[in-house]
C-alpha positions as semicolon CSV with decimal commas, in nm:
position;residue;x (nm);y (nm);z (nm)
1;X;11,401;8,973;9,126
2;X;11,570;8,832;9,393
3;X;11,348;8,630;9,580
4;X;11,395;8,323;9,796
5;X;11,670;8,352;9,904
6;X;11,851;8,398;10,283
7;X;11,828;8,806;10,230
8;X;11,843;9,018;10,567
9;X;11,860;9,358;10,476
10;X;11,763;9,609;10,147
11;X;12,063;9,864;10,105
12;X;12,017;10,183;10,162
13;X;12,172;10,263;9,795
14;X;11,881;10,091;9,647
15;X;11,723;10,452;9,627
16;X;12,018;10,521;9,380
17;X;11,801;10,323;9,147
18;X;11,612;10,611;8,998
19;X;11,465;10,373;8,698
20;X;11,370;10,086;8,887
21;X;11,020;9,990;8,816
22;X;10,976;9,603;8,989
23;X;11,125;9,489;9,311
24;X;11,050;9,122;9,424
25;X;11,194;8,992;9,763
26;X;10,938;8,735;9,870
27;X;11,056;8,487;10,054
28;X;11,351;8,647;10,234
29;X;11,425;8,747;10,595
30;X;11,404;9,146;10,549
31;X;11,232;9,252;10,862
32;X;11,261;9,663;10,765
33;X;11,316;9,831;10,455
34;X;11,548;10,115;10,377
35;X;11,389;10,496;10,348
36;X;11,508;10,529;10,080
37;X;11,305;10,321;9,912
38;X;11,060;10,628;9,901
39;X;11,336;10,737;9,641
40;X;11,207;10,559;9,373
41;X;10,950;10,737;9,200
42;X;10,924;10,522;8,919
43;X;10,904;10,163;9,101
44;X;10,543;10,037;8,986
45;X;10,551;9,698;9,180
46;X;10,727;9,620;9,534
47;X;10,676;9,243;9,671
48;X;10,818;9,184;10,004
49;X;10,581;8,875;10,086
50;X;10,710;8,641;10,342
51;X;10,963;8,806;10,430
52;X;10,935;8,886;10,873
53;X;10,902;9,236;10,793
54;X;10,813;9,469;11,134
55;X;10,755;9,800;10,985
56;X;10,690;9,955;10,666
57;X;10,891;10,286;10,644
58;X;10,675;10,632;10,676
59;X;10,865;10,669;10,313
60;X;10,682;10,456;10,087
61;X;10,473;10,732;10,068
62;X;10,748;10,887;9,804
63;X;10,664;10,563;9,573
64;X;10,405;10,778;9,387
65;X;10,417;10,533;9,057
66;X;10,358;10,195;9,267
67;X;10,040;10,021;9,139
68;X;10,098;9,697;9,319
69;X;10,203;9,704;9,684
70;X;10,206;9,248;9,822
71;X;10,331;9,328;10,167
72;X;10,135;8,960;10,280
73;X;10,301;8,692;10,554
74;X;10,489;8,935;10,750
75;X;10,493;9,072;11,100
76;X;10,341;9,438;11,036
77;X;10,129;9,581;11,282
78;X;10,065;9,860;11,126
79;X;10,075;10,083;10,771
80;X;10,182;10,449;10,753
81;X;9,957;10,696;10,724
82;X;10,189;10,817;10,387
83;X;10,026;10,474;10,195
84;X;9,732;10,742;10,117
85;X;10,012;10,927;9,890
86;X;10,020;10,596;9,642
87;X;9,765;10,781;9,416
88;X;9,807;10,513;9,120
89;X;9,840;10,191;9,357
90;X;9,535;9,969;9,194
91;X;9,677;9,611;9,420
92;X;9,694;9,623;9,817
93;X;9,784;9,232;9,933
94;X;9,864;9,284;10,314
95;X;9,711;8,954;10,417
96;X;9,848;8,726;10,680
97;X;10,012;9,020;10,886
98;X;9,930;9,143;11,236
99;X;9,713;9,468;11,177
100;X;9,510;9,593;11,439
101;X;9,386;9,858;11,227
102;X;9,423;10,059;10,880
103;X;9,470;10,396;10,866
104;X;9,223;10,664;10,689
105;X;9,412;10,781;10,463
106;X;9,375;10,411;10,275
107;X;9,049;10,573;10,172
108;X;9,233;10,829;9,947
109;X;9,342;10,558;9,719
110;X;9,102;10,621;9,468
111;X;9,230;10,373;9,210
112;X;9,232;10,089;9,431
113;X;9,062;9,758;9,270
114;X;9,188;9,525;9,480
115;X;9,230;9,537;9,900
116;X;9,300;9,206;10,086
117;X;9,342;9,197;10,477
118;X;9,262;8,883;10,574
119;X;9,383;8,711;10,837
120;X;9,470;8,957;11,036
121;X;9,322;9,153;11,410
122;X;9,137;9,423;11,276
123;X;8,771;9,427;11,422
124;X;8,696;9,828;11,329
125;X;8,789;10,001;10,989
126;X;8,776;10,398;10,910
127;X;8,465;10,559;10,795
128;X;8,704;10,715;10,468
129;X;8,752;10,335;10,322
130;X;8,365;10,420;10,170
131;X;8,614;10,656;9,938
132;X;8,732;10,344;9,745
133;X;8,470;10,361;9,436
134;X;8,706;10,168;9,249
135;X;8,709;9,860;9,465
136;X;8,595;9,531;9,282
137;X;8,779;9,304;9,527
138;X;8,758;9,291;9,900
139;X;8,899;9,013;10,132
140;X;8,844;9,084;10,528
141;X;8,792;8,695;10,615
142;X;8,943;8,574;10,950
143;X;8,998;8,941;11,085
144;X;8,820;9,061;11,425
145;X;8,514;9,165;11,297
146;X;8,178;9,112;11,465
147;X;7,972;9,308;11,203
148;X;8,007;9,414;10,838
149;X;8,209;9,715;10,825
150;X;7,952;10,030;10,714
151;X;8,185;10,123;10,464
152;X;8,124;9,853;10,218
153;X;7,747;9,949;10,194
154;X;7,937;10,266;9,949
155;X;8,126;10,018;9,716
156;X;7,877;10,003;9,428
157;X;8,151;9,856;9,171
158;X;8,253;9,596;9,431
159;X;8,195;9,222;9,237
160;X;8,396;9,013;9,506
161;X;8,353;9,070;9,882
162;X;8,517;8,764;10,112
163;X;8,438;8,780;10,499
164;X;8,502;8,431;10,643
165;X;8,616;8,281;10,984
166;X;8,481;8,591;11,199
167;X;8,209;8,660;11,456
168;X;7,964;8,843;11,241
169;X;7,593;8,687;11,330
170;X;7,421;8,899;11,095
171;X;7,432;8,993;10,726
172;X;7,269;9,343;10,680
173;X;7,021;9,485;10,456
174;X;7,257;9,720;10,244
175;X;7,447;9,400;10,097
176;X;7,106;9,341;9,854
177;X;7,239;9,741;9,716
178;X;7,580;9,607;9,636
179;X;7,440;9,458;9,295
180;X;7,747;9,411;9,123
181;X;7,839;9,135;9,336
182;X;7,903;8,802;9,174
């Protein structure tokens, strides 16, 4: 744990660290990881919250153990399309970054209980996200949305869905089927 602190940059030999199973850099000044953070197959949980970080690297996708992934308060415009090879990742926080959009393969994440991108520009999401049977969490509020996103009408186990601060006029029938809301 090595969080706030005045840390600039992740060394590349942190993929040496075969057993590693927690990394938590919150509050540094890491704008881009190492690749070789895809090395570590065992890490479970990577914080880099608050951090400036630009990019995620295409190699996270190698991080096949992570279960929680808090990439919130950064600069990221985007996530790899390898974030739908994080089979076991249960806790997405990408909050407070500057997504556009989310890729697809997000909707492969079949264990995923928890998704929160607030606050950020996305106004359309991918059809797949419907995939994500496991979701009891959702936070979209503040993003670029002018309707509810059709993919939430599949998310029978959802119990929490947040969608505040956006330009959506109309709440639509298929919520009432979402009974497991609370």
């Amino acid at each position: 744990l090595i969080g706030n602190n005045k840390i600039t940059v992740l060394p590349p030999e942190i993929g040496a660290l075969k057993r590693l199973a927690e990394i938590s850099l919150q509050n540094n000044q890491i704008e881009y990881l190492p690749n070789e953070i895809g090395e570590l197959k065992n890490l479970k949980s990577l914080s880099v919250i608050e951090n400036g970080l630009q990019a995620l690297p295409a190699t996270i996708g190698g991080c096949i153990s992570l279960i929680n992934l808090s990439i919130n308060g950064n600069c990221l415009t985007t996530i790899p399309v390898e974030i739908g090879n994080l089979k076991s990742l249960t806790y997405l926080y990408a909050f407070q970054n500057k997504l556009t959009s989310i890729p697809s393969s997000l909707g492969q994440l079949t264990k995923l209980e928890v998704l929160f991108l607030e606050d950020n520009r996305i106004s359309k999401f991918p059809d797949g996200l419907s995939n994500l049977k496991s979701l009891v969490s959702l936070n979209l509020g503040g993003d670029s949305l002018s309707q509810f996103p059709e993919f939430i009408k599949g998310l029978s186990n959802l119990q929490s869905l947040e969608i505040k601060f956006s330009k959506i006029r109309k709440v639509p029938d298929f919520i009432c089927g979402l009974t497991n809301l609370q």
